[in-house]
C-alpha positions as CSV (number, residue, x, y, z in Angstrom):
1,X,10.3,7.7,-15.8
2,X,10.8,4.1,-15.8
3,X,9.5,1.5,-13.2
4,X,12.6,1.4,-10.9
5,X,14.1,2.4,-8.3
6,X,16.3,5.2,-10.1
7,X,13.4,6.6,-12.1
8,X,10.9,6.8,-9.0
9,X,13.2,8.4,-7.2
10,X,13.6,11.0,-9.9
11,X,10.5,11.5,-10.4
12,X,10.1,12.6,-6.4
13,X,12.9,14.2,-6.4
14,X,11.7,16.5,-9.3
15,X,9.1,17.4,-7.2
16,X,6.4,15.0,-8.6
17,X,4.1,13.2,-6.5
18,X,0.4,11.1,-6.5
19,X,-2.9,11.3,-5.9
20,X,-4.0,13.0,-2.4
21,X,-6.0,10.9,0.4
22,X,-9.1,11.8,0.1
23,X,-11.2,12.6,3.1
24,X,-13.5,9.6,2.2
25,X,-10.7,7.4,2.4
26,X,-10.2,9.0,5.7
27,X,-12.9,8.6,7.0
28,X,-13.2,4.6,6.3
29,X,-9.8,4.1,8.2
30,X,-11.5,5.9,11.1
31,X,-14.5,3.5,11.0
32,X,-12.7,0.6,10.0
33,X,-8.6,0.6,11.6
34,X,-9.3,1.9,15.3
35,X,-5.9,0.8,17.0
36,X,-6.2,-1.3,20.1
37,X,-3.6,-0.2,22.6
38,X,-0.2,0.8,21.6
39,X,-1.3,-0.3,17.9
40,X,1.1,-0.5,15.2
41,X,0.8,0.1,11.6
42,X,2.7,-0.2,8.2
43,X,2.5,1.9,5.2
44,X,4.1,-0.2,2.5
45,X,5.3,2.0,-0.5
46,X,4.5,5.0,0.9
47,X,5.1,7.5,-1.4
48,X,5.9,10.9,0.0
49,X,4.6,9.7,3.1
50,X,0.8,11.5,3.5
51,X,-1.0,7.9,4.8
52,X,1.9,7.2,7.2
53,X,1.8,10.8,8.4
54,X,-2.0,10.6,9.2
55,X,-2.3,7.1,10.6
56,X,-0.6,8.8,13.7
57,X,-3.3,10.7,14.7
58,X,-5.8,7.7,14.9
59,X,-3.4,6.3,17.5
60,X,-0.7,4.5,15.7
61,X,3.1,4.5,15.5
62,X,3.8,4.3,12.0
63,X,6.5,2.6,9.6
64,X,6.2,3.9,6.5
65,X,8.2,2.0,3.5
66,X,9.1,3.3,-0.3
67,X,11.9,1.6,-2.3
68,X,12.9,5.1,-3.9
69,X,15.4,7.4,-1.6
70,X,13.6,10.2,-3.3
71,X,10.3,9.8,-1.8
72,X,11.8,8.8,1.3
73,X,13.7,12.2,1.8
74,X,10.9,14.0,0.2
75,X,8.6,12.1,3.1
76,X,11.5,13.1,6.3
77,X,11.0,16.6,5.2
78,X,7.7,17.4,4.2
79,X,6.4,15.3,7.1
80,X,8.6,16.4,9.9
81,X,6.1,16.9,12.0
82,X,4.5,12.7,12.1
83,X,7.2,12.1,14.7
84,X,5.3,8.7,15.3
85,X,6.5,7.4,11.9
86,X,9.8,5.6,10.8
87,X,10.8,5.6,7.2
88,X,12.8,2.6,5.6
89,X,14.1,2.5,2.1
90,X,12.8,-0.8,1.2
91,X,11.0,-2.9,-1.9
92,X,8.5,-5.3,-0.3
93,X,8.6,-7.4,-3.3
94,X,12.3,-8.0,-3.2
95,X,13.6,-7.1,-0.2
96,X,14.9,-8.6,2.9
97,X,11.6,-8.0,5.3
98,X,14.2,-8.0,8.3
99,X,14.0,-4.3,9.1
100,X,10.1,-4.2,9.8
101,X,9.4,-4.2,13.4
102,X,9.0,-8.2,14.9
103,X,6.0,-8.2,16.9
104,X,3.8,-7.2,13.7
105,X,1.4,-4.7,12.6
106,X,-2.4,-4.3,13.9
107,X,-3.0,-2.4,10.3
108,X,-0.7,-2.9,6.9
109,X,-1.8,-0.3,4.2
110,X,-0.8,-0.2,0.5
111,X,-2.3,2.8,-0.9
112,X,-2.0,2.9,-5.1
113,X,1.0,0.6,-5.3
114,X,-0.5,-2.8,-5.7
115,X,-1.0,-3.1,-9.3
116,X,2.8,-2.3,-9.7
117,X,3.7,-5.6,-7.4
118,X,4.4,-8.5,-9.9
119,X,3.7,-11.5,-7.6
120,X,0.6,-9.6,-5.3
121,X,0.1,-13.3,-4.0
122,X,3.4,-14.1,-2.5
123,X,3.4,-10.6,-1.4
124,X,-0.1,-10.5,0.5
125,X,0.8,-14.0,2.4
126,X,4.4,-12.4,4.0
127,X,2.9,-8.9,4.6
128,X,-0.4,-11.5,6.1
129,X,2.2,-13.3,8.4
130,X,3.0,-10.0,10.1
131,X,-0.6,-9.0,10.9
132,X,-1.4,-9.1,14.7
133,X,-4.4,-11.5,16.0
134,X,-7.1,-8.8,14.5
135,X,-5.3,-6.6,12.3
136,X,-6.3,-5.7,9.1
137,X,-4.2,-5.4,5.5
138,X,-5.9,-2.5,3.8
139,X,-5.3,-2.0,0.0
140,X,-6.2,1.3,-2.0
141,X,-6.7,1.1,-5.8
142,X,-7.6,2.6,-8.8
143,X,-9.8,0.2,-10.8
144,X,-10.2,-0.4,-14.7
145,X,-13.6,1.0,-15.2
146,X,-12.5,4.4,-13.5
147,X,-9.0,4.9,-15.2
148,X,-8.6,6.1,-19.2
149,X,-7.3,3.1,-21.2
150,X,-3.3,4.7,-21.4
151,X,-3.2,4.3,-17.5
152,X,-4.4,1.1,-17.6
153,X,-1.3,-0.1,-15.8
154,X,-1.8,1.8,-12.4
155,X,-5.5,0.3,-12.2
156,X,-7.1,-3.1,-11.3
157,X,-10.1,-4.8,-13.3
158,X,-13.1,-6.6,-11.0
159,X,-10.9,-10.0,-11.3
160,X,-7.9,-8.9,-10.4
161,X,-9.2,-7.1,-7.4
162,X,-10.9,-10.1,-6.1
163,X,-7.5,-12.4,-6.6
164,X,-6.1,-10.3,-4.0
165,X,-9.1,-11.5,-1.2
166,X,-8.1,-14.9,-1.8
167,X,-6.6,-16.8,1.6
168,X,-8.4,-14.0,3.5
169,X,-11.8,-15.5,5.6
170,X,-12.6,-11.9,6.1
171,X,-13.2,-9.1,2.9
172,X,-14.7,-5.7,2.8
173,X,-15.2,-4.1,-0.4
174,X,-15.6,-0.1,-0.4
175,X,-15.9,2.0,-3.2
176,X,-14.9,5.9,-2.6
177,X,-14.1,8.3,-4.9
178,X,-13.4,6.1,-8.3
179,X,-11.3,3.9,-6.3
180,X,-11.9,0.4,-4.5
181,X,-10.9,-0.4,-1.0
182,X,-10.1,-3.6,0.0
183,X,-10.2,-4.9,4.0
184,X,-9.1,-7.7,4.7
185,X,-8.7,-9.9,7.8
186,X,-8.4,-13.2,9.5
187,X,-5.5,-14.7,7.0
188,X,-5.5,-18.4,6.7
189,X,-4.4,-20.5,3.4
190,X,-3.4,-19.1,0.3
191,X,-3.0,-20.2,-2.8
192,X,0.0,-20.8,-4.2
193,X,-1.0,-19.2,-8.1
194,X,-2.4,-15.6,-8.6
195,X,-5.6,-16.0,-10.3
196,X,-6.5,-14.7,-13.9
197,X,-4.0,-11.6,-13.9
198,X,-2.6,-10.9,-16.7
199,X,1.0,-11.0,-17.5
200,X,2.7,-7.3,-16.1
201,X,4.1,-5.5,-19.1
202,X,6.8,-3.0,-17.8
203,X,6.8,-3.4,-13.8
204,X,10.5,-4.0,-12.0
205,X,9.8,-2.5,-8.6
206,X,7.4,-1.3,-6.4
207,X,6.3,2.1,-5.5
208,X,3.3,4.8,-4.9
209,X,1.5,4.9,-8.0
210,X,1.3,8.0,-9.8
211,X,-2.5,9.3,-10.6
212,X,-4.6,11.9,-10.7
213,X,-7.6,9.8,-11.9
């Protein structure tokens, strides 16, 4: 399977998927993403759709985005039942961001997908323009030290994963079953360079990432 739209969505359709949620990582977006009143949230490359499905029941309506139509049939069927969630085939990297709802999002998730983004800076500072006054952007990784040295590509080292808290005046670092979880709030400047990341080797698109670590 290759890093594009056409192999992600052939690997979903052939049944594949990724890592669960955990309950730990459950349990943090309870403590840490209560929705204020008719709250809002976006689950960027959502996979087969389990983090958009759940984020309902803590009191949000849901979009949940994947750039491959396999996950995103996959997700309308296994998940009939999150009837709070709307699912767009789109690549937040590439994409016209028309589509995603224009009053913003009280909580923006991306949930093992943000290694796979080439430019993770431009990408943070347009999903950070759609926060709402509050909100929080949430990001779920693997990291380096956790992940065997073949699947070093799904994973983040400690550098990389504190590049992505820059332009942010607020960051919470979690750590939960071998992966790191990033909250982050209050956007203000960013810079206009990612800082020491090295150059992606095979990455064309964005998706869930695929792990079992």
């Amino acid at each position: 399977m290759g890093f594009t739209r056409k192999g992600w969505s052939r690997h979903y359709t052939d049944g594949h998927g990724f890592r669960p949620l955990g309950d730990e990582e459950k349990t943090l977006l309870i403590e840490h993403a209560t929705p204020p009143a008719r709250g809002r949230a976006l689950d960027a490359c959502c996979g087969t759709g389990e983090l958009a499905a759940f984020l309902p029941s803590l009191g949000y309506a849901v979009d949940g985005t994947d750039f491959a139509d396999g996950a995103l049939t996959r997700a309308s069927t296994e998940r009939a039942e999150a009837q709070a969630v709307r699912w767009l085939c789109l690549d937040i990297e590439h994409d016209d961001l028309a589509d995603l709802a224009e009053d913003g999002y009280d909580l923006i998730t991306l949930r093992l997908s943000i290694a796979f983004i080439h430019d993770r800076a431009r990408v943070l500072r347009h999903l950070a323009a759609r926060l709402r006054q509050g909100g929080a952007l949430v990001l779920i990784t693997p990291l380096v030290a956790n992940t065997p040295a073949e699947r070093r590509h799904i994973a983040l080292d400690e550098d990389e994963l504190e590049a992505l808290a820059d332009g942010f005046h607020s960051a919470e670092r979690f750590d939960v079953e071998g992966l790191a979880v990033l909250i982050l709030r209050e956007p203000g400047a960013f810079s206009t360079e990612e800082k020491d990341r090295p150059e992606p080797q095979t990455v064309f698109g964005v998706a869930a990432v695929v792990t079992n670590t």
